[in-house]
C-alpha positions in Angstrom: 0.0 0.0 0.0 2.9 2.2 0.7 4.5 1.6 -2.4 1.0 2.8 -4.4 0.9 5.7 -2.9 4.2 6.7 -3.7 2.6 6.1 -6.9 -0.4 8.1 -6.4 2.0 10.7 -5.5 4.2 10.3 -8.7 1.6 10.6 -11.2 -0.4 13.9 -9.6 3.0 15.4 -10.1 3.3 17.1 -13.4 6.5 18.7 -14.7 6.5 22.4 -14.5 4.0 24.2 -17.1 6.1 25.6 -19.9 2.8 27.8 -21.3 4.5 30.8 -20.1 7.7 29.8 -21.5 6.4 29.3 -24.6 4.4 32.2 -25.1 7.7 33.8 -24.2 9.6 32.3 -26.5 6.8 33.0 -29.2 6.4 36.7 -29.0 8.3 39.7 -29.3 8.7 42.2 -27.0 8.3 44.4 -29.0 6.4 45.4 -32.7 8.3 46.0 -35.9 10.8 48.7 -36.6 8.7 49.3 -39.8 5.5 50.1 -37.7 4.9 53.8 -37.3 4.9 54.7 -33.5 2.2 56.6 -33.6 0.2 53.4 -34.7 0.9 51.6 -31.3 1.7 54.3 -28.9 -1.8 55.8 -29.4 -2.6 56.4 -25.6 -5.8 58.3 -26.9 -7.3 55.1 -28.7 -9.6 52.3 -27.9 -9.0 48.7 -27.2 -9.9 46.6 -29.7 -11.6 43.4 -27.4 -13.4 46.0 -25.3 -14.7 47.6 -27.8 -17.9 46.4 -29.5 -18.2 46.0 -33.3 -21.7 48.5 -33.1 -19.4 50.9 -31.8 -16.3 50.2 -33.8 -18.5 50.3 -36.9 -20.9 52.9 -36.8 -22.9 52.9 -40.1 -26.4 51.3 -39.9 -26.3 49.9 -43.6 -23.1 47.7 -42.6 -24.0 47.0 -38.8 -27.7 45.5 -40.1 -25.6 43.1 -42.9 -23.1 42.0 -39.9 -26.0 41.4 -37.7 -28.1 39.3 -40.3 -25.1 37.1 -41.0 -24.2 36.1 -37.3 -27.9 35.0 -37.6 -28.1 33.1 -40.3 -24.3 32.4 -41.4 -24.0 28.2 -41.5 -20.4 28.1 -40.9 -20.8 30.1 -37.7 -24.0 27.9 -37.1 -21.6 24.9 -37.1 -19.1 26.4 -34.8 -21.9 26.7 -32.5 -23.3 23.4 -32.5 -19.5 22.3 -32.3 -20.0 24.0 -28.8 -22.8 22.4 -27.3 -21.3 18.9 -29.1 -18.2 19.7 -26.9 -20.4 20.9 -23.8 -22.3 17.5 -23.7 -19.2 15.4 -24.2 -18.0 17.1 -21.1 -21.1 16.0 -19.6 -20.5 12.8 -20.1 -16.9 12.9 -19.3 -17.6 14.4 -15.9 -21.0 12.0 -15.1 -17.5 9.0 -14.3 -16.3 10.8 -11.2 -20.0 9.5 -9.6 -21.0 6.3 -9.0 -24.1 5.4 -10.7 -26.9 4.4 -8.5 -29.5 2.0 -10.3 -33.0 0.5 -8.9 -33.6 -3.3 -10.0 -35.9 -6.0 -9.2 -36.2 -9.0 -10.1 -38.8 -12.3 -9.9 -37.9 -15.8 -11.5 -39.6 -19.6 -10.6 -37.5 -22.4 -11.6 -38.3 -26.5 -12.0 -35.6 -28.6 -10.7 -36.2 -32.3 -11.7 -35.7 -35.4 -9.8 -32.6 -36.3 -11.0 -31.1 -33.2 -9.8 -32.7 -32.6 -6.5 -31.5 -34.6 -3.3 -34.4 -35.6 -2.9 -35.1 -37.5 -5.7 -38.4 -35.4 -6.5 -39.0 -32.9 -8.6 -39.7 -29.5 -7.0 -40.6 -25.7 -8.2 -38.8 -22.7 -6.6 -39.3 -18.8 -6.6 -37.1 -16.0 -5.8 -38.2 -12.3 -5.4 -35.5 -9.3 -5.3 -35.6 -5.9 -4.9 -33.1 -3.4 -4.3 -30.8 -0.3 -5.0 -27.2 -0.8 -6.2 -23.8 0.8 -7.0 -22.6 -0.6 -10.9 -18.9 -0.4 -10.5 -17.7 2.9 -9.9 -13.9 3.6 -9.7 -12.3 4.9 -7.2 -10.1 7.6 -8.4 -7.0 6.9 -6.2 -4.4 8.2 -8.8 -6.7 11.0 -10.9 -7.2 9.4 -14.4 -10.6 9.7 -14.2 -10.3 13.5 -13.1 -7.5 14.2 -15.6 -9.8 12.8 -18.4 -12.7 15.2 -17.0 -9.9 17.6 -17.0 -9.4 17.3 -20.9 -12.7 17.6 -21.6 -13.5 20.6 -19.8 -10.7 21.9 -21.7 -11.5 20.6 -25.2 -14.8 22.6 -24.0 -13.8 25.8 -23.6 -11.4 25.2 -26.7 -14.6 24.9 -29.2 -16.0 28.2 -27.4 -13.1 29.9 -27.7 -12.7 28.8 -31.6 -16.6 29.7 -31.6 -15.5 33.5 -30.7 -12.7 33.5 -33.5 -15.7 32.5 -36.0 -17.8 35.1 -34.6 -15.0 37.6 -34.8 -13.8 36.5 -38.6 -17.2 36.6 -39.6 -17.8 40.0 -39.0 -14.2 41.0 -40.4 -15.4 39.2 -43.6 -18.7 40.6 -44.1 -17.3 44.1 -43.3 -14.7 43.6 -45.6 -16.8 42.2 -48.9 -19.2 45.4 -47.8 -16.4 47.7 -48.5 -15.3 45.7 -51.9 -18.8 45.4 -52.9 -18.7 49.9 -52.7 -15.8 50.2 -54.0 -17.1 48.4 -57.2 -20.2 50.5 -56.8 -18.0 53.9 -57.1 -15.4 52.4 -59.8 -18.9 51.5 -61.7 -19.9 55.5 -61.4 -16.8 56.7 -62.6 -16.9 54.7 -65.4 -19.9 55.6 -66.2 -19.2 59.1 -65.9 -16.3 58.5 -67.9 -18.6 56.8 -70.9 -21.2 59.2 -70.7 -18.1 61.7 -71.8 -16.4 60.2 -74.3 -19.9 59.3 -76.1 -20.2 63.1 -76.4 -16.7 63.3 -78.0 -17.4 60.4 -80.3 -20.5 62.0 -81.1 -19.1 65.5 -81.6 -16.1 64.1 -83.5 -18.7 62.0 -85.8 -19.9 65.3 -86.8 -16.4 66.8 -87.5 -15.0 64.1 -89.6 -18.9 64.3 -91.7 -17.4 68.1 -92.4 -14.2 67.4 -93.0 -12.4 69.2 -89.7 -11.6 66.0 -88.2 -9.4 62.8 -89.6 -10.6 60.0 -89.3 -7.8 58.5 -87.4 -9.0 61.0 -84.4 -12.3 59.7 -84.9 -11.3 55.8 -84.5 -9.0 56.8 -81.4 -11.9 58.6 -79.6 -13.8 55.5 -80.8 -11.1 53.3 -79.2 -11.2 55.1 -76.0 -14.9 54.8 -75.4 -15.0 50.8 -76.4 -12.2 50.8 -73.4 -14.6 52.8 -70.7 -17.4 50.5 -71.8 -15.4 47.1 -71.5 -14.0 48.3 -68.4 -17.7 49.0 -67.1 -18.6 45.4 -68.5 -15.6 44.1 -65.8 -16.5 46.1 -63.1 -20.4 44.8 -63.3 -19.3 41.3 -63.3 -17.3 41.7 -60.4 -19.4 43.6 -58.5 -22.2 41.0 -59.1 -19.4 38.5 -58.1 -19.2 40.3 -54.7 -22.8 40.8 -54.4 -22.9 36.9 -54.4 -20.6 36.4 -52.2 -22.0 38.9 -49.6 -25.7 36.9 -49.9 -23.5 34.0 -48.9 -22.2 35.0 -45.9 -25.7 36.3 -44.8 -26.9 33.0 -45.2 -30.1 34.4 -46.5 -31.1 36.1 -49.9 -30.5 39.8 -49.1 -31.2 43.1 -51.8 -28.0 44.6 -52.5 -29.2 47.1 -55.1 -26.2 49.6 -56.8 -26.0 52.3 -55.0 -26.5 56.0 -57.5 -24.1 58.1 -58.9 -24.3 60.7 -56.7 -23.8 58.1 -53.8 -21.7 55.6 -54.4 -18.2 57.3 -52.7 -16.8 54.6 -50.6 -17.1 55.3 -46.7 -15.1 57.9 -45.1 -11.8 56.0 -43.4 -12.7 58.2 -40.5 -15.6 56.4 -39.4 -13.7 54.1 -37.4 -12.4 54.3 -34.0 -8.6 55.0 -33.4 -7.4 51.8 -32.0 -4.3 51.4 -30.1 -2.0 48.1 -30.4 -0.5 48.1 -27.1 1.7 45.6 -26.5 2.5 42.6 -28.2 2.3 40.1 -25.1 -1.7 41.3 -25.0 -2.5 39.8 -27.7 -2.5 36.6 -25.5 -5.4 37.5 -23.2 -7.5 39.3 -25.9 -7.5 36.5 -29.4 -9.6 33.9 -28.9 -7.8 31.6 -31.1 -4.8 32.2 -28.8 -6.9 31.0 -26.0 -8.5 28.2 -28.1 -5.2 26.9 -28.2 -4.0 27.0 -24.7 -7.4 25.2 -23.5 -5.7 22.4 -26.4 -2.3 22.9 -24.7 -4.1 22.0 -21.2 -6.7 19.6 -22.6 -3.7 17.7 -23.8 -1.3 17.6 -20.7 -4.3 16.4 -18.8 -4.5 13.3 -21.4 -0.8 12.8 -20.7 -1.4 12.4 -16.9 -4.7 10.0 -17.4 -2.4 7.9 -19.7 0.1 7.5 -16.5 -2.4 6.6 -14.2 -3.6 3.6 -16.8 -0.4 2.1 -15.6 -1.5 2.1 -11.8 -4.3 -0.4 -10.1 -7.6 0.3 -10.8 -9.7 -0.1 -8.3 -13.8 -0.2 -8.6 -16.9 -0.9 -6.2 -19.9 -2.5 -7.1 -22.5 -3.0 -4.4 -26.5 -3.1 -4.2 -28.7 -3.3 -1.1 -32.0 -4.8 -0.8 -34.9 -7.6 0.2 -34.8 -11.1 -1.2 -37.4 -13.7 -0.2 -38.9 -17.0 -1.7 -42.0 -15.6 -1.6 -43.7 -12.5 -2.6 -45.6 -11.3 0.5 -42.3 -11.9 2.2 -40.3 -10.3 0.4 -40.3 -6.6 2.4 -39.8 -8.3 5.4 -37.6 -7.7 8.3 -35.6 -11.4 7.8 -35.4 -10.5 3.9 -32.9 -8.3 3.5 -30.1 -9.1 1.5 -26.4 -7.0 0.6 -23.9 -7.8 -1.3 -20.3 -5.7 -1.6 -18.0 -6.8 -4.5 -15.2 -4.7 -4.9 -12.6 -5.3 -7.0 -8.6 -4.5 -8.1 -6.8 -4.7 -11.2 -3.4 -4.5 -12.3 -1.9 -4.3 -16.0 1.1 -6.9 -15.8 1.5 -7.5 -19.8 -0.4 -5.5 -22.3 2.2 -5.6 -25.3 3.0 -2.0 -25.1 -0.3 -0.8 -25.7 -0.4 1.4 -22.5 3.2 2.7 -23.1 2.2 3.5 -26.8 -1.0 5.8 -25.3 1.4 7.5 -23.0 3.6 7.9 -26.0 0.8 9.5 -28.0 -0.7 11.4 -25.4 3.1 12.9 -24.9 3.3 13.7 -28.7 0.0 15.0 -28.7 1.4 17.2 -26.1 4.3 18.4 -27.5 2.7 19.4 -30.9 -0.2 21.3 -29.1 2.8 23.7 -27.7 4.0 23.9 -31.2 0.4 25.0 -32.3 0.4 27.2 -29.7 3.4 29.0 -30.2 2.8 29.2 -33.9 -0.8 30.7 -33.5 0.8 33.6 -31.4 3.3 34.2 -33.7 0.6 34.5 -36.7 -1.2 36.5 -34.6 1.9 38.9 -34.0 2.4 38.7 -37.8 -1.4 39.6 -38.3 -1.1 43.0 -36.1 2.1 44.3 -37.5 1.0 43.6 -40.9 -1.9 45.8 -40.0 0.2 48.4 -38.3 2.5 48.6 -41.2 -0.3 48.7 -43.7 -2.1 51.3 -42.2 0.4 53.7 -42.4 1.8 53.2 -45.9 -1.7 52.7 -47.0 -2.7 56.7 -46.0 0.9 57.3 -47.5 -0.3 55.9 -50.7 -3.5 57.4 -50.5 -2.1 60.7 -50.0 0.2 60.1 -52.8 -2.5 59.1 -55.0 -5.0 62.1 -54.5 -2.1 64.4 -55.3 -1.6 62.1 -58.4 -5.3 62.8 -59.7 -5.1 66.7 -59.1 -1.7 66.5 -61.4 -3.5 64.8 -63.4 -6.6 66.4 -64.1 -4.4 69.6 -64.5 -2.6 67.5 -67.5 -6.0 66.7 -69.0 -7.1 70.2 -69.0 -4.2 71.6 -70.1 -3.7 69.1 -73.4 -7.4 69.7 -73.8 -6.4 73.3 -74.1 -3.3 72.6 -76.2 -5.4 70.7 -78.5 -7.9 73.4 -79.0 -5.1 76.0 -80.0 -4.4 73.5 -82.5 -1.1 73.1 -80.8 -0.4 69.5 -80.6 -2.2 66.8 -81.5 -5.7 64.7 -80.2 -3.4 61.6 -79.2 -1.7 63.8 -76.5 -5.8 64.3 -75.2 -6.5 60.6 -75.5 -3.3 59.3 -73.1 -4.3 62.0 -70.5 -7.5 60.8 -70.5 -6.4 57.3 -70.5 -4.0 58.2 -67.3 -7.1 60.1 -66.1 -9.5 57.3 -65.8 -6.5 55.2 -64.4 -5.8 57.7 -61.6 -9.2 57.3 -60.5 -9.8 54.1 -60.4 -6.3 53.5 -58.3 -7.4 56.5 -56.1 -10.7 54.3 -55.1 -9.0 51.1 -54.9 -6.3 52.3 -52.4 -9.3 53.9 -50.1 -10.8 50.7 -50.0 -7.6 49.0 -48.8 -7.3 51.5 -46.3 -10.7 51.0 -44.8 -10.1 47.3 -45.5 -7.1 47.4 -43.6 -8.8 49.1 -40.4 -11.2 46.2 -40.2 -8.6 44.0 -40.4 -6.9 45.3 -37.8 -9.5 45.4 -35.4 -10.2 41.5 -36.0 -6.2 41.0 -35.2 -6.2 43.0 -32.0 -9.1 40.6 -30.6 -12.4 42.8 -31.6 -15.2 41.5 -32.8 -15.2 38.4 -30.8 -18.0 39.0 -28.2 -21.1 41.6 -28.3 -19.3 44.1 -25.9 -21.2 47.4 -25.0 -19.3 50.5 -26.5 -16.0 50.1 -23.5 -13.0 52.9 -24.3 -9.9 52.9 -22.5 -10.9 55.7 -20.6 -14.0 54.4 -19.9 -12.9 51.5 -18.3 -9.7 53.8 -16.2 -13.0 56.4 -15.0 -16.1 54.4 -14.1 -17.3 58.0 -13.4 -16.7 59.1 -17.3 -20.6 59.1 -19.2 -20.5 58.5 -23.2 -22.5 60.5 -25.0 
């Protein structure tokens, strides 16, 4: 007995946790050179995981489409029932630690003939039982049956946690297609704009070339330019009807996503988000969720390991019932009937072939490649943030950039308009500005919708998004006092 206790003792013990190491190890201390300061030493902006996407994104088109996909989305429909999958299994996991406690009876009459009775006549018997009994429950000497509750529990909270990454992805997702899908909208009305133009060139230099003040090659090259503007609109409606599909998608539900007008359609301002602040890197591992969903895997998975030693140790279980017994029926709730029994009972693996050193063997590499995972999802998720840092400040570089690109640009097309008209050079130099023009415009559009793309993005990477959170600042939560308006 003394030795199995030392046993006991043994296989409680578990080496020392190395989760702290290897977050450690995993992230840096610090973010990027290339990530502006200013983007993570923001003392000014919000949290990201305390902040609530309603607040985060405050325009009531997008917040309704965000709110009728986590209704209706199947993939985060799945994750949920993954949840309550891994909830009952835990159930069931935990219902071993008690002993189950079972009602029986029982009635049976038997013939025993002649031959076999002593004797020598043949004679009919009854028995009557009735009871309540204990159907072998383990005693839990050495924890295996508590480190495999242990795993489940974990494997529990690992599905909600991955449930909360969905959650959060899924409104990154729809926010971003949103964006793509008016971006395409206000591509579409500049080219639009842009065909509605050139049709009053072609038309006017239709007319010039019927008089004789045109050539026709000018005539073909304005032609050429308009057949561009219109196969360029042909490509933009395709993709936009592309996007429009893939928004209903993620809804989960058939949902009218009619093209928003002319005088409409400019993408959303970049400034309608909240100023986030980054913080430091070793946060992220209290605010992602899939961080979290793989420490719970970590944890469920060390647990396995120590269930796997127990197996080695004897297993000890009780079975037991208490009742009446009695020949006859009136008799059988009697004072003389009552009947016990109290069978418990010991094993002891002595030669399994290896098969319980080969579990222990798993259950270690299982272990060893859940740290791996773990490490590697905080290192993605460092590499998520300081791609969004780093984005979002080249992105409004670029975008500066580009809007000062467009006003050179129109100033070109004016003055070769100009040029033109003074009969100073020829229509070709027109056509190329106009060309550049349409170019210019289209890039201009396309680098705002990175940029707001980008600030979605990086709310999703800093933990937002995962839970419904009312509207919680940083200031907020330092002044309980502090009212928002």
């Amino acid at each position: 007995m003394a030795l199995l206790m030392t046993g006991c003792a043994s296989v409680g013990e578990e080496s020392p946790e190395r989760t702290a190491d290897a977050a450690t190890a995993a992230v840096a201390t610090q973010w990027p050179a290339d990530v502006h300061p200013a983007l993570h030493a923001n003392a000014q902006g919000a949290v990201a995981a305390e902040l609530s996407w309603r607040s985060y994104i405050a325009y009531a088109p997008l917040q309704a489409l965000i709110a009728t996909a986590l209704d209706n989305n199947r993939d985060l429909r799945v994750a949920l029932l993954r949840v309550q999958e891994a909830r009952a299994a835990y159930a069931i996991q935990r219902a071993d630690q008690f002993p189950t406690v079972g009602l029986s009876g029982q009635a049976a009459r038997s013939r025993v003939p002649g031959d076999l009775n002593a004797t020598g006549r043949s004679a009919i018997g009854s028995e009557y039982r009735a009871g309540v009994g204990i159907t072998s429950w383990e005693i839990d000497l050495w924890g295996r049956v508590q480190s495999l509750n242990e795993a489940a529990l974990q494997q529990f909270l690992a599905t909600e946690q991955a449930q909360r990454g969905m959650r959060a992805a899924l409104i990154a997702e729809v926010a971003n297609a949103y964006i793509g899908l008016r971006e395409l909208d206000e591509r579409l009305a500049i080219a639009r704009q842009t065909i509605a133009t050139r049709q009053e060139s072609f038309r006017i230099f239709s007319r010039r070339e019927q008089v004789g003040s045109a050539s026709r090659l000018e005539l073909t090259q304005v032609e050429t330019l308009l057949i561009q503007a219109r196969t360029l609109a042909a490509q933009l409606e395709q993709m936009r009807a592309a996007q429009a599909h893939a928004i209903t998608l993620l809804a989960g539900t058939p949902i009218d996503l009619p093209q928003v007008a002319n005088t409409e359609a400019a993408l959303l301002d970049q400034d309608m988000f909240m100023p986030l602040r980054a913080g430091l890197p070793a946060d992220l591992l209290v605010l992602r969720p899939d961080i979290h969903a793989a420490e719970r895997q970590l944890h469920a998975a060390r647990a396995n390991v120590r269930a796997a030693r127990a197996a080695f140790l004897p297993r000890i279980a009780l079975t037991g019932s208490l009742g009446s017994a009695s020949a006859e029926l009136d008799g059988l709730f009697k004072g003389s009937s009552r009947a016990w029994t109290f069978a418990p009972s010991i094993s002891l693996p002595l030669f399994d072939a290896g098969r319980l050193r080969a579990h222990l063997d798993v259950a270690k590499v299982r272990t060893d490649l859940a740290v791996a995972h773990y490490e590697k999802t905080i290192q993605t998720a460092f590499r998520e943030v300081s791609d969004a840092l780093s984005n979002q400040h080249w992105l409004a570089e670029q975008l500066a950039l580009q809007r000062s690109a467009l006003d050179v640009q129109m100033r070109r097309t004016r003055l070769a308009q100009l040029r033109y008209d003074a009969g100073a050079t020829t229509y070709l130099d027109v056509l190329d500005s106009q060309r550049d023009l349409l170019n210019a415009q289209q890039q201009l559009v396309q680098v705002r919708r990175a940029l707001l793309s980008n600030q979605i993005v990086l709310y999703a990477a800093l933990g937002g998004g995962s839970d419904d959170l009312p509207a919680t600042t940083t200031a907020t939560a330092a002044n309980p006092n502090h009212t928002t308006h």
